[in-house]
C-alpha positions as CSV (number, residue, x, y, z in Angstrom):
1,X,-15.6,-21.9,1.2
2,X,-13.8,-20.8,3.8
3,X,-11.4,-17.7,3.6
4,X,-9.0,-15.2,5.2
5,X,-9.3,-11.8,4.8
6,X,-7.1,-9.3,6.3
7,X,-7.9,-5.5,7.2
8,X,-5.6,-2.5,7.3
9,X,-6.7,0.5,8.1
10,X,-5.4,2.9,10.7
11,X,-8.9,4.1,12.5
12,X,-10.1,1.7,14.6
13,X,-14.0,2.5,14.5
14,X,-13.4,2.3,10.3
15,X,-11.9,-1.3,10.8
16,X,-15.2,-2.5,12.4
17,X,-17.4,-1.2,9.9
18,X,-15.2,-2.8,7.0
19,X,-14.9,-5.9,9.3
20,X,-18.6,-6.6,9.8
21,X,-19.4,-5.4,5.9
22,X,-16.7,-8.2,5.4
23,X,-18.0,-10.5,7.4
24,X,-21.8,-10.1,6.7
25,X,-20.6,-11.3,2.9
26,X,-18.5,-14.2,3.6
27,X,-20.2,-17.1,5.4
28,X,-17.2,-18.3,6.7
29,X,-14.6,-16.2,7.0
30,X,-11.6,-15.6,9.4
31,X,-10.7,-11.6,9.9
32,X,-7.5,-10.3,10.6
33,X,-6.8,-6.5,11.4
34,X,-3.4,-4.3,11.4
35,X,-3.4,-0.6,11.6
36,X,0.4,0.0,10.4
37,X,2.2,-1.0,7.5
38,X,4.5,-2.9,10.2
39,X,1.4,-4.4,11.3
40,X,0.6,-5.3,7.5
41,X,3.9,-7.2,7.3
42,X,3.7,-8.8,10.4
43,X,0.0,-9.7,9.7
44,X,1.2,-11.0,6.3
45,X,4.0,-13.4,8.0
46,X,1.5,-14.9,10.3
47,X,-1.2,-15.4,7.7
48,X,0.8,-16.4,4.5
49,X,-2.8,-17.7,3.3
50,X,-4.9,-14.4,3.6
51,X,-7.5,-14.7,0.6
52,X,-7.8,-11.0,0.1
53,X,-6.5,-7.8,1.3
54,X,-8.1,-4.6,2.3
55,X,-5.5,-1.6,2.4
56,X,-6.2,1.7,3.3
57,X,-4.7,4.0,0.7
58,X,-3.9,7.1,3.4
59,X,-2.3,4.3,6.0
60,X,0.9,6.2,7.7
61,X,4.0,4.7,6.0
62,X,2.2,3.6,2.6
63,X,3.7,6.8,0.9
64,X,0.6,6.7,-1.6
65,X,0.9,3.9,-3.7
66,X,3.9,3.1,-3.2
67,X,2.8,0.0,-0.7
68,X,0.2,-1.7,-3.3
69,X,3.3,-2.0,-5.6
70,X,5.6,-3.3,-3.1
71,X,2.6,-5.8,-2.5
72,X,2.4,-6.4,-6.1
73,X,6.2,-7.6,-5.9
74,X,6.4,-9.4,-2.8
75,X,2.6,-10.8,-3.1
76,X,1.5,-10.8,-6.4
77,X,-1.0,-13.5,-5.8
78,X,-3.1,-11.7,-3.1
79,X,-5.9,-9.8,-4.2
80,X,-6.1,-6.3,-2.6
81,X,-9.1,-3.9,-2.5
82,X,-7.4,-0.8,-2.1
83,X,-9.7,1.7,0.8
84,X,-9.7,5.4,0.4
85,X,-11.4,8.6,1.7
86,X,-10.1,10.3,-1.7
87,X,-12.8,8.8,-4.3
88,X,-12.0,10.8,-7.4
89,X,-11.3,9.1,-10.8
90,X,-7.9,9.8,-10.9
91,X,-6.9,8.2,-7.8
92,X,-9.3,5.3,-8.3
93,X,-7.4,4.6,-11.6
94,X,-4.2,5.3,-10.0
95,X,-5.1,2.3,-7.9
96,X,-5.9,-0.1,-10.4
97,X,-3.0,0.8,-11.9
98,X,-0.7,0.0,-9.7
99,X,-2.5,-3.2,-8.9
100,X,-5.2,-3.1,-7.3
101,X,-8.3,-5.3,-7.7
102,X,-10.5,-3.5,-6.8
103,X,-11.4,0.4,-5.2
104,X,-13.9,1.0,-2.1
105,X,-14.6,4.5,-1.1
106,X,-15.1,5.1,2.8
107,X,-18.7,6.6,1.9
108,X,-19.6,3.6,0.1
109,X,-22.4,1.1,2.0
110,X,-21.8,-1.9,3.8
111,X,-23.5,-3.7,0.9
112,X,-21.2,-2.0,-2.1
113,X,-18.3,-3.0,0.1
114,X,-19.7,-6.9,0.1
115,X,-20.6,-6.7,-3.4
116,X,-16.7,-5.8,-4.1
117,X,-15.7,-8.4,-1.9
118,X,-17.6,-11.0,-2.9
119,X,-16.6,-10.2,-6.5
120,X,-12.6,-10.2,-5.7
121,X,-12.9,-13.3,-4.4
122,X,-14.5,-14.9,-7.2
123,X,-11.4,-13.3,-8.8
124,X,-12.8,-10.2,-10.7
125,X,-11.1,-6.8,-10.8
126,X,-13.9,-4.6,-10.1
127,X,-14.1,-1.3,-11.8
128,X,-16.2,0.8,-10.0
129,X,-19.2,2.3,-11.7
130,X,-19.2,5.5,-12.9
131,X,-15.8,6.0,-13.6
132,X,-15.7,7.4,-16.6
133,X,-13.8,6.6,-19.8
134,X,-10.4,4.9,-19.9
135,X,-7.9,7.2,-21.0
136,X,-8.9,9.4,-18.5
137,X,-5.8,10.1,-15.6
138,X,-4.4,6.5,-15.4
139,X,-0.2,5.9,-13.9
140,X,1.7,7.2,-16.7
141,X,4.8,4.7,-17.7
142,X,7.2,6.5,-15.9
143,X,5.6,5.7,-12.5
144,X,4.8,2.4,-13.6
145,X,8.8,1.9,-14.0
146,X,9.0,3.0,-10.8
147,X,6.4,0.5,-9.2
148,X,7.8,-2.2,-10.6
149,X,11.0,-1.0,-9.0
150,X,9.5,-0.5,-5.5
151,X,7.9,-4.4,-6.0
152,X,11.6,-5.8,-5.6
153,X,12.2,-4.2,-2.1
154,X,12.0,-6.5,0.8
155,X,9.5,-5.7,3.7
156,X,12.3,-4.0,5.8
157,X,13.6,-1.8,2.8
158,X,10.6,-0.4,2.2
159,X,10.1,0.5,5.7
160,X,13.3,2.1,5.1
161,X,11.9,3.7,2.5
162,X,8.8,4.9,3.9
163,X,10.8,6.3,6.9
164,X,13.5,8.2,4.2
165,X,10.1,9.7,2.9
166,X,8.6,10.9,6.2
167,X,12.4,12.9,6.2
168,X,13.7,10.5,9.1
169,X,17.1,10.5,10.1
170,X,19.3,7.3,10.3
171,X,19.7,7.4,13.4
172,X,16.1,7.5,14.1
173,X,15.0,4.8,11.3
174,X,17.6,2.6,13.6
175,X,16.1,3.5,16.8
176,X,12.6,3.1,15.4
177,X,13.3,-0.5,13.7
178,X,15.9,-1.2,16.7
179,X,18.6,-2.0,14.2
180,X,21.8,-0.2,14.1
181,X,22.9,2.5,11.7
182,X,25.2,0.5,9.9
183,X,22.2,-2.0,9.1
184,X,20.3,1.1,8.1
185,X,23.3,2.8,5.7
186,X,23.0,-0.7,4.4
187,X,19.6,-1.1,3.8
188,X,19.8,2.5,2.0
189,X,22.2,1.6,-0.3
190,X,20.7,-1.6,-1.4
191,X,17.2,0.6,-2.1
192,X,19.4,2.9,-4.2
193,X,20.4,0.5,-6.7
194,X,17.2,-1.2,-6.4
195,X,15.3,2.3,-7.6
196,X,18.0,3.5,-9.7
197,X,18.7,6.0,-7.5
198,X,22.1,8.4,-7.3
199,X,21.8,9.2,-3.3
200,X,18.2,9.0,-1.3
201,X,17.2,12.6,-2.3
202,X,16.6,11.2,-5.8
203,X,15.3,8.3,-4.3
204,X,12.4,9.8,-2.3
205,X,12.0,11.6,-5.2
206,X,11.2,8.7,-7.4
207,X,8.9,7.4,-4.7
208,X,6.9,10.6,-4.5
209,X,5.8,9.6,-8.1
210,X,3.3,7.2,-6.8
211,X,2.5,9.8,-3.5
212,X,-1.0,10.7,-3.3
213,X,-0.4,14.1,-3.1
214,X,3.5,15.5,-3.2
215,X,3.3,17.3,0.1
216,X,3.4,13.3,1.6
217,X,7.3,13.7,1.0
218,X,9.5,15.7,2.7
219,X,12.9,14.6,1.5
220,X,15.6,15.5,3.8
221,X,18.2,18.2,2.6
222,X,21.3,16.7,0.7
223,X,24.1,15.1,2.8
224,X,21.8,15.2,5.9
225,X,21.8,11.5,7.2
């Protein structure tokens, strides 16, 4: 078969190593690279029939988690190996959690990496080995409320969102998405009642539940816009 497979990691020299593990287990296989999570959504929009996705958890602008569960909204039918430097159980469960397919450390081989791809695409969710047992530090239902919240944004709100995480000002989100602050106030409100959310400290908040670690969110002080 022939398939599509798109890469997202934000080091270039680790994209080649995941692109020729990719390629060395796919006979015939077309690779696509983007190393933002703007880059992801463009990448997406140009390749609406990408097979399989490889995400790097740590990629600027994910927040954590919280860009496998917007996937999980906006693409629930892509498969997604989730790519992380952090390898412990509890954020490999995290991942599956949220969605993911599958979990591929950055120490891991280029064989264990074609062995998980391989498997994806036959449509398994690959547990990695060694993981221990089940109950062990999985998304507690609270967060998983919240995913399933962040999976109705669209693409631009959760850039929005991502940028509101990072502490960025509207003026700034504007000038870095060249839209206008209106737009933005706009957007914000819409990701408010999409989250649940009484003003966008409580809504960074509520995406710093699926953070990798909390210091990845630096809400800005209230009525600062």
């Amino acid at each position: 078969m022939n398939y599509e497979v798109l890469i997202v990691d934000d080091h270039p020299l680790y994209r080649l190593a995941l692109n020729g593990a990719v390629a060395a287990a796919c006979m015939n296989v077309k690779i696509f690279e983007a190393d933002s999570v703007g880059g992801l959504f463009d990448a997406l929009d140009q390749h609406p029939r990408v097979d399989l996705l490889l995400l790097d958890l740590n990629l600027p602008g994910a927040n954590g988690f919280n860009a496998l569960a917007h996937l999980r909204g906006s693409r629930p039918e892509l498969p997604i190996i989730v790519v992380s430097a952090s390898d412990d159980a509890r954020t490999i469960r995290r991942a599956l959690a949220f969605g993911a397919q599958s979990f591929v450390s950055k120490s891991a081989d280029a064989a264990t990496i074609g062995d998980s791809v391989q498997a994806v695409l036959r449509g398994e969710v690959v547990t990695p080995a060694g993981l221990g047992p089940e109950g062990e530090s999985g998304a507690d239902d609270g967060a998983l409320q919240i995913a399933q919240r962040i999976a109705h944004l669209t693409p631009q709100q959760f850039r929005v969102l991502g940028m509101l995480c990072a502490g960025r000002l509207n003026k700034q989100i504007g000038e870095d998405l060249q839209i206008t602050e209106a737009t933005v106030k706009a957007h914000v409100t819409v990701i408010l009642r999409k989250l649940g959310a009484m003003n966008r400290t409580q809504a960074v908040l509520l995406a710093g539940r699926l953070a990798r670690e909390p210091s990845e969110i630096k809400p800005l002080p209230e009525g600062v816009e």
